[in-house]
GULUM-207578 format. One record per residue (C-alpha): residue number from 1; residue in three letters; x, y, z. Coordinates in nm, 3 decimals. Each point is the difference from the previous one (the first is absolute). Layout:
REC     n   res        px        py        pz
REC   NUM   ALA         X         Y         Z
...
% end
This chain:
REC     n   res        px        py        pz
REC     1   UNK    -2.738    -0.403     2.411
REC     2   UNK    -0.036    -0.175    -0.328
REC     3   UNK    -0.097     0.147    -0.349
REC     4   UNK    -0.195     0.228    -0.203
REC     5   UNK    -0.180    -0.170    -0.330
REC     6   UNK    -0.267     0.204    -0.206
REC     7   UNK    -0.319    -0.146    -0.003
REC     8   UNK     0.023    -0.084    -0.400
REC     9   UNK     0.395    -0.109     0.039
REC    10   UNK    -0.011    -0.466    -0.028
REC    11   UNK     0.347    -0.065     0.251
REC    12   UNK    -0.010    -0.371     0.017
REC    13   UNK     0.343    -0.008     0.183
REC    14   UNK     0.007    -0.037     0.366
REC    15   UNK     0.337     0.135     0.041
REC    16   UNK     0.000     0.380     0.019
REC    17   UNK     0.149     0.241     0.206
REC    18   UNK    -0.125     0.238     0.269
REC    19   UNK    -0.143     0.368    -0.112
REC    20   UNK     0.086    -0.120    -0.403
REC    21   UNK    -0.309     0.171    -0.203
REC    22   UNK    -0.145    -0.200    -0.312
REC    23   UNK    -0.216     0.245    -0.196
REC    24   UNK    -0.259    -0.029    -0.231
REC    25   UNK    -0.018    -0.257    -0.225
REC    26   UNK     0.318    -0.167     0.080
REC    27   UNK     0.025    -0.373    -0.020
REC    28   UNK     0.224    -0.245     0.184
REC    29   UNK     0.060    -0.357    -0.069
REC    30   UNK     0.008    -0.266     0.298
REC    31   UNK     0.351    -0.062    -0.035
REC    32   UNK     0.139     0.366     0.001
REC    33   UNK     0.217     0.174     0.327
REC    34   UNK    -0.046     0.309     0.086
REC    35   UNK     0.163     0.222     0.272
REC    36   UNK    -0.065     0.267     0.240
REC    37   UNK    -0.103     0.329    -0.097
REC    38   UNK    -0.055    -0.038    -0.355
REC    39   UNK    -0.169     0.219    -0.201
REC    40   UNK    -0.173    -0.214    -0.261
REC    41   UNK    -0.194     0.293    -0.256
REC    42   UNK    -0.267    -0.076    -0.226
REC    43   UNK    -0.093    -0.299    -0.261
REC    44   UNK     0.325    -0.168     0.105
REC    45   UNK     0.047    -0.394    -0.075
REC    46   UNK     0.265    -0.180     0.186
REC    47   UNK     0.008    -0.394    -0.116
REC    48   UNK     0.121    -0.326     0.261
REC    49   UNK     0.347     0.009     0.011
REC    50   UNK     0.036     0.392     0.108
REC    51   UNK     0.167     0.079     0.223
REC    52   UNK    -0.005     0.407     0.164
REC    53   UNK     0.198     0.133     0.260
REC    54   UNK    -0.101     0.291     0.284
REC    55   UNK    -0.047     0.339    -0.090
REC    56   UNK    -0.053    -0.066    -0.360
REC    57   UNK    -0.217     0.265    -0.222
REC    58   UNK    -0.175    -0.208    -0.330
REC    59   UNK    -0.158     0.276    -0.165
REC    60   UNK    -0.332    -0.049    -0.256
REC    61   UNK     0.004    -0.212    -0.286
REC    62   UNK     0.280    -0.262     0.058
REC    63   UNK    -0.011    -0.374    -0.020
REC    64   UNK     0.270    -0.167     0.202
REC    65   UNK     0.044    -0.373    -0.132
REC    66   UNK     0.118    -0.271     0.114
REC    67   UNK     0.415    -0.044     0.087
REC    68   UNK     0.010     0.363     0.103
REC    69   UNK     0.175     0.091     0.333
REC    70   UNK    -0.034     0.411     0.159
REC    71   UNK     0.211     0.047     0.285
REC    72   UNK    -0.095     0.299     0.293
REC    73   UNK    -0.071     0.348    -0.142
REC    74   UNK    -0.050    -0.039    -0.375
REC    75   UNK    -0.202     0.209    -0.185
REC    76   UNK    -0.193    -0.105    -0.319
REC    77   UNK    -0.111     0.266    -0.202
REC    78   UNK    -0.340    -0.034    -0.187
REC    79   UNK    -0.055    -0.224    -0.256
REC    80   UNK     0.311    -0.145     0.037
REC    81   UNK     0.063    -0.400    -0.179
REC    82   UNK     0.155    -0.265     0.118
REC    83   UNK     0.042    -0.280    -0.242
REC    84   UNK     0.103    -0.367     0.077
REC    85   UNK     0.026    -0.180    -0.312
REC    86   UNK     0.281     0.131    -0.242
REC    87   UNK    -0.150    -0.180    -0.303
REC    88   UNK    -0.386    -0.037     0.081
REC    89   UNK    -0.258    -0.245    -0.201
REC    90   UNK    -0.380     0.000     0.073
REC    91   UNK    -0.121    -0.312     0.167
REC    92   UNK     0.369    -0.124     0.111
REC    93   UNK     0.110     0.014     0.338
REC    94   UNK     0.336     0.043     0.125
REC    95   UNK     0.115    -0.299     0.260
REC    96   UNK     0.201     0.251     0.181
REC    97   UNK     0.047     0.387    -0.005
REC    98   UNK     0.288     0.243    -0.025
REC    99   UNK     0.060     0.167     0.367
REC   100   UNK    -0.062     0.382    -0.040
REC   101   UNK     0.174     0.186     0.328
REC   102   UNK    -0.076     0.336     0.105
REC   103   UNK     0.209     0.116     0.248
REC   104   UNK    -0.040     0.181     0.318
REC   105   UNK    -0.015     0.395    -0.096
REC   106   UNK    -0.049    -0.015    -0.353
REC   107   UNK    -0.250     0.177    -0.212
REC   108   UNK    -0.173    -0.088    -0.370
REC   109   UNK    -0.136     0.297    -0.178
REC   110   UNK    -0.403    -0.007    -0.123
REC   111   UNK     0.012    -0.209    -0.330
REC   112   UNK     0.369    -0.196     0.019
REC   113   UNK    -0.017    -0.332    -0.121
REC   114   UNK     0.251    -0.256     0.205
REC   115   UNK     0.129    -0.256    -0.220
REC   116   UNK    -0.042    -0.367     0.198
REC   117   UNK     0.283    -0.123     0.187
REC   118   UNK     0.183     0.313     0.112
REC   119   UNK     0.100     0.182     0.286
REC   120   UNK    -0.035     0.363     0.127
REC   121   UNK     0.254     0.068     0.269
REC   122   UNK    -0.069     0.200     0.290
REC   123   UNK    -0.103     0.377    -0.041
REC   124   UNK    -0.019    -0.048    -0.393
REC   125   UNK    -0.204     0.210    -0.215
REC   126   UNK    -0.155    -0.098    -0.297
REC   127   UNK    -0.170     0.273    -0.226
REC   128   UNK    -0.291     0.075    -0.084
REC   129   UNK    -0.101    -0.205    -0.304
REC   130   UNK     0.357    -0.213    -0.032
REC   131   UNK     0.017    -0.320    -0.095
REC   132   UNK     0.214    -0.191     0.215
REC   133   UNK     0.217    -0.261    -0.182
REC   134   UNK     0.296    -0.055     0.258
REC   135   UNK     0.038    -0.003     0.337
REC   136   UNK     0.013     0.329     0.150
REC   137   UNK     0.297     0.090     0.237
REC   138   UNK    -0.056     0.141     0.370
REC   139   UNK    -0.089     0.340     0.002
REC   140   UNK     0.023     0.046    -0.393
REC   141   UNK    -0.217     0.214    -0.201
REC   142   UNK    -0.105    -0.134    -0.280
REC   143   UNK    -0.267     0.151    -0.322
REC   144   UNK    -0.077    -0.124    -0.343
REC   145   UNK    -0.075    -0.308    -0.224
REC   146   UNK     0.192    -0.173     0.038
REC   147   UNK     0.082     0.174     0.382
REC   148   UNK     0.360     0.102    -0.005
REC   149   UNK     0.167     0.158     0.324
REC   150   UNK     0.009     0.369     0.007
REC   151   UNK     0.115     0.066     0.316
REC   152   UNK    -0.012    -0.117     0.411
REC   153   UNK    -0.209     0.114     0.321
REC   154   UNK     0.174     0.250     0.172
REC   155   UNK     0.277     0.074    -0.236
REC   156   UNK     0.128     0.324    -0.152
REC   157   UNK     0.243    -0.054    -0.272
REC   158   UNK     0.323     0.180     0.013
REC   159   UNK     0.083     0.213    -0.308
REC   160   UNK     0.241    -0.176    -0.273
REC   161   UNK     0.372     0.057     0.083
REC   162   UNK     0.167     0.230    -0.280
REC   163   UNK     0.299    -0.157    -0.215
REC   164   UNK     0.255     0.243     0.146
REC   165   UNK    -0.046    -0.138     0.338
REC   166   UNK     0.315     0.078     0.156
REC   167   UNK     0.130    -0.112     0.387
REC   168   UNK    -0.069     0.403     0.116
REC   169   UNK    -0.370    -0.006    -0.086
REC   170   UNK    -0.236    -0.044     0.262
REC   171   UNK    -0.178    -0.358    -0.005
REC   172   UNK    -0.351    -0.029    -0.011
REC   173   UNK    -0.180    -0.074     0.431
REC   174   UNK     0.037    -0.368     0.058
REC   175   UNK    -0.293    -0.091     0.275
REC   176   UNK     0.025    -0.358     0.005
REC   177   UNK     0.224    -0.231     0.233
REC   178   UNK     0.278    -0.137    -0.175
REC   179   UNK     0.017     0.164    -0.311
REC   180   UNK     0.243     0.217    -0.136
REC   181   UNK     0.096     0.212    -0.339
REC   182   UNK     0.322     0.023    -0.087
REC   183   UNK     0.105     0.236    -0.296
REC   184   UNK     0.312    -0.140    -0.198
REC   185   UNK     0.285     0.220    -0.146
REC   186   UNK    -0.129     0.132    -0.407
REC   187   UNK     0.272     0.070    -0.216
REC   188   UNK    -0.063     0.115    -0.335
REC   189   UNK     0.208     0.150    -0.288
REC   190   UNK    -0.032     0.015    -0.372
REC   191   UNK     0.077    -0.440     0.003
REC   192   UNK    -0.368    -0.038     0.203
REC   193   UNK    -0.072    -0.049     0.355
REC   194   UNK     0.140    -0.258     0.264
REC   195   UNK    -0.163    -0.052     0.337
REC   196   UNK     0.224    -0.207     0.274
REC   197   UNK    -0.059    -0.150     0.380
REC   198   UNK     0.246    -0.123     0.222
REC   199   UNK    -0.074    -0.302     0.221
REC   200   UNK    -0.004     0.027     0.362
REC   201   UNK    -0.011     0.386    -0.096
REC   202   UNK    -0.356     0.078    -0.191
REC   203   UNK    -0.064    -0.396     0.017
REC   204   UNK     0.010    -0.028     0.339
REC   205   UNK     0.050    -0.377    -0.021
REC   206   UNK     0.184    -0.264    -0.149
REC   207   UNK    -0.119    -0.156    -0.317
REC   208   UNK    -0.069    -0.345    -0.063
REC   209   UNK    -0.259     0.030    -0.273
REC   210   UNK    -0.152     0.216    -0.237
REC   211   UNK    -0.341    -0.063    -0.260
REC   212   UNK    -0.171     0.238    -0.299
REC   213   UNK    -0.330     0.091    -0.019
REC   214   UNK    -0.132     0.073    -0.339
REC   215   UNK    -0.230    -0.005    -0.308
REC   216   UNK    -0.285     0.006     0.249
REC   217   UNK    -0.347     0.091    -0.056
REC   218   UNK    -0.108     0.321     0.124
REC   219   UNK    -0.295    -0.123     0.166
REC   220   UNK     0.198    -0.312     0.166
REC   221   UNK     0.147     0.037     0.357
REC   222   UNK     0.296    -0.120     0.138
REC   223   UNK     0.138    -0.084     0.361
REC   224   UNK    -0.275     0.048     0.207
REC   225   UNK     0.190    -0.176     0.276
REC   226   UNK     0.240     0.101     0.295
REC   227   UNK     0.315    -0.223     0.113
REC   228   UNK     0.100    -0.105     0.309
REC   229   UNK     0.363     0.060     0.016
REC   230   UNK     0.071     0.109    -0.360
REC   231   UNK     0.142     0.302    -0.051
REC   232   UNK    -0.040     0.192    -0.410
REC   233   UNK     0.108     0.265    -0.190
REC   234   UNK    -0.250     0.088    -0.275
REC   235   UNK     0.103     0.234    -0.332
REC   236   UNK    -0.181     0.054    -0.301
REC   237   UNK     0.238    -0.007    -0.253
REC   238   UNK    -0.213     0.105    -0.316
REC   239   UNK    -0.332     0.130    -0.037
REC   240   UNK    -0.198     0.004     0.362
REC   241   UNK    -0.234    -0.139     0.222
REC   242   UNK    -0.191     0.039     0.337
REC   243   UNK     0.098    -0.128     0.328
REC   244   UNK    -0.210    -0.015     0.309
REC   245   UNK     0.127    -0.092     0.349
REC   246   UNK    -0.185     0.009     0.306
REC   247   UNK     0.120    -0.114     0.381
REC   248   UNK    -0.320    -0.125     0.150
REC   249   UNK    -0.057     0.356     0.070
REC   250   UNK     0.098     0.266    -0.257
REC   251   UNK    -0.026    -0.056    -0.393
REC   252   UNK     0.175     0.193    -0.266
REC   253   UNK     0.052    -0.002    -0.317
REC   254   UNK     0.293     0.096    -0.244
REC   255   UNK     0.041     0.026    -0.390
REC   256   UNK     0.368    -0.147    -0.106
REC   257   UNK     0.134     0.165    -0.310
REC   258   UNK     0.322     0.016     0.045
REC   259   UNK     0.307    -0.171    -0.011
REC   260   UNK     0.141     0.219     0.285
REC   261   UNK    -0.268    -0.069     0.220
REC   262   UNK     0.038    -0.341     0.238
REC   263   UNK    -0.245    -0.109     0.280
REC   264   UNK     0.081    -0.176     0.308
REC   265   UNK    -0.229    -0.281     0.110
REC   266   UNK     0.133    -0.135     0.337
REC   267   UNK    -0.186    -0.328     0.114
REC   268   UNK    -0.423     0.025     0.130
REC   269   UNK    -0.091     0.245    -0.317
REC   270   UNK    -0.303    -0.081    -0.198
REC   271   UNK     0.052     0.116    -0.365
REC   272   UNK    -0.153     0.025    -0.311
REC   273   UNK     0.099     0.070    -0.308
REC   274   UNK    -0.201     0.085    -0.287
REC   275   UNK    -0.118     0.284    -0.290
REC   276   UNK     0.341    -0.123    -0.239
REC   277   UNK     0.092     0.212    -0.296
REC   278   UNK    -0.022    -0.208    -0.316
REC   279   UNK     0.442     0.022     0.049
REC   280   UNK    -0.001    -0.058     0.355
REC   281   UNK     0.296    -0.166     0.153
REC   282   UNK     0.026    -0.027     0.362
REC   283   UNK     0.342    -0.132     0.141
REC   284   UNK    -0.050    -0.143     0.355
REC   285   UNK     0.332    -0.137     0.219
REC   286   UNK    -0.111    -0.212     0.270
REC   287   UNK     0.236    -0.113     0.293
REC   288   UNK    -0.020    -0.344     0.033
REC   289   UNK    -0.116    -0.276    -0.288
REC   290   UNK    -0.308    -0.107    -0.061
REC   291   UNK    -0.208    -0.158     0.282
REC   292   UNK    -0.414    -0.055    -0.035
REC   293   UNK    -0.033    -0.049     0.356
REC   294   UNK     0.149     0.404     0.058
REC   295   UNK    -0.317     0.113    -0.189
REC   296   UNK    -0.379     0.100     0.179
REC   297   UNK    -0.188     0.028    -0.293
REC   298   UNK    -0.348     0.033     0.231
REC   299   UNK    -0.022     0.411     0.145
REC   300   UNK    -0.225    -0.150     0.281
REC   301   UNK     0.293    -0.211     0.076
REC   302   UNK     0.240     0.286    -0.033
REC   303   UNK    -0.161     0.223     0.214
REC   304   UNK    -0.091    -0.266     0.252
REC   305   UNK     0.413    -0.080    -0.015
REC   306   UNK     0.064     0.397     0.052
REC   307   UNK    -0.185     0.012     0.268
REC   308   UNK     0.078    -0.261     0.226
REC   309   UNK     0.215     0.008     0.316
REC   310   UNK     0.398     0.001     0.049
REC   311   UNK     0.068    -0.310     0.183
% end
């Protein structure tokens, strides 16, 4: 067992992990961590405070610096930065860093630059060439400067929903666990248009509470949580905007752009919404007040919480 280094690569670190490969001209500082089964490519630098989980992939080119955290089964594309400093003066050091996490699954595209401080959930992609300015949600998709989500892993999104959605038309496949759409009576005459639900009849709950969503930027998200015994009933009102659920399992994803068109989120659904309209409104009802401790704001923590046996 133990490791392969090239015969130009410097590793000063003692802690690396069987069959990990450090190629040419690669350099490792003393106090750096690196797993099993690494592939390390190239002119890499990776400072003290590193550390690199198993089954990583570093392509050539990319300086990790210190405060930066990779979880199992990253991939860094080639030259690739990492910063650490957000405001950077020559011959000043910082006392202490911003953490940088990379987590398990997630890939950066050759030439992104991550921002210091952030996050990149599990099985996020960042583009080729972004700059990354914000956290990055699990399993978003994100491109540009600044890097604004485009999309998520494994999701198709469903076509929009006409205006003259009507009880009779078929509903778009739902796949994931929990969720539901529910098209709303559309009356309209030469006065306008009027859309209606009926609770306990298309809200299949009783309301205690209900919050607007609006005048948000396009490239902000919103949600990105599940609840634990909440129960909602989500309707863009005006203008539209993207929702993606997924059940630890399946993920899907739905354009709302219509006031006859509700969605059903029973408890232990992870959603997302984001891509707003300029004149988005988004009407949620919720079935019980407001409680933080309801919330799992960490998808790790959601899945783990999905998962876990009946007692």
């Amino acid at each position: 067992m133990g490791y392969f280094k090239h015969a130009t690569a410097i590793v000063e670190t003692d802690i690396v992990g069987d069959d990990t490969r450090i190629w040419a001209f690669t350099h490792v500082l003393a106090g750096a961590k690196i797993g099993r089964e690494c592939n390390i490519c190239d002119h890499v630098f990776i400072e003290n405070d590193v550390t690199i989980g198993d089954r990583v992939t570093i392509k050539c080119g990319v300086q990790i610096w210190d405060g930066v955290t990779i979880e199992d089964r990253v991939f860094v594309g080639p030259n690739a930065t990492f910063t650490n400093d957000p405001l950077p003066r020559s011959k000043r050091n910082l006392q202490s860093v911003p953490r940088t996490i990379i987590k398990r699954g997630a890939s950066v595209g050759a030439n992104a630059t991550i921002l210091p401080g952030l996050t990149i959930g599990e099985d996020a992609v960042i583009g080729a060439g972004a700059v990354l300015t914000h956290d990055a949600p699990a399993r978003a998709v994100l491109f540009g400067n600044p890097a604004r989500i485009t999309g998520y892993s494994g999701v198709k999104a469903q076509p929009a929903v006409p205006l003259a959605a009507s009880l009779d038309e078929a509903t778009p496949d739902v796949r994931v666990r929990g969720v539901s759409l529910v098209r709303m009576p559309l009356i309209e005459d030469t006065r306008g248009m009027l859309s209606a639900a009926e609770i306990r009849k298309h809200v299949p709950f009783d309301v205690k509470r209900f919050f607007l969503v609006y005048s948000v930027p396009t490239e902000h998200v919103r949600g990105e949580h599940a609840h634990r015994t909440l129960h909602q009933f989500l309707v863009c009102v005006n203008g539209r905007c993207h929702l993606m659920v997924d059940d630890g399992d399946e993920r899907q994803e739905f354009m709302l752009n219509s006031p006859a068109l509700g969605v059903y989120l029973q408890p232990m659904v992870w959603s997302v919404q984001y891509k707003y309209s300029s004149d988005a409104v988004l009407l949620v009802l919720a079935s019980d007040y407001y409680d933080a401790s309801d919330y799992i704001r960490d998808y790790s923590e959601f899945v783990r919480t999905i998962r876990e046996p009946i007692r």
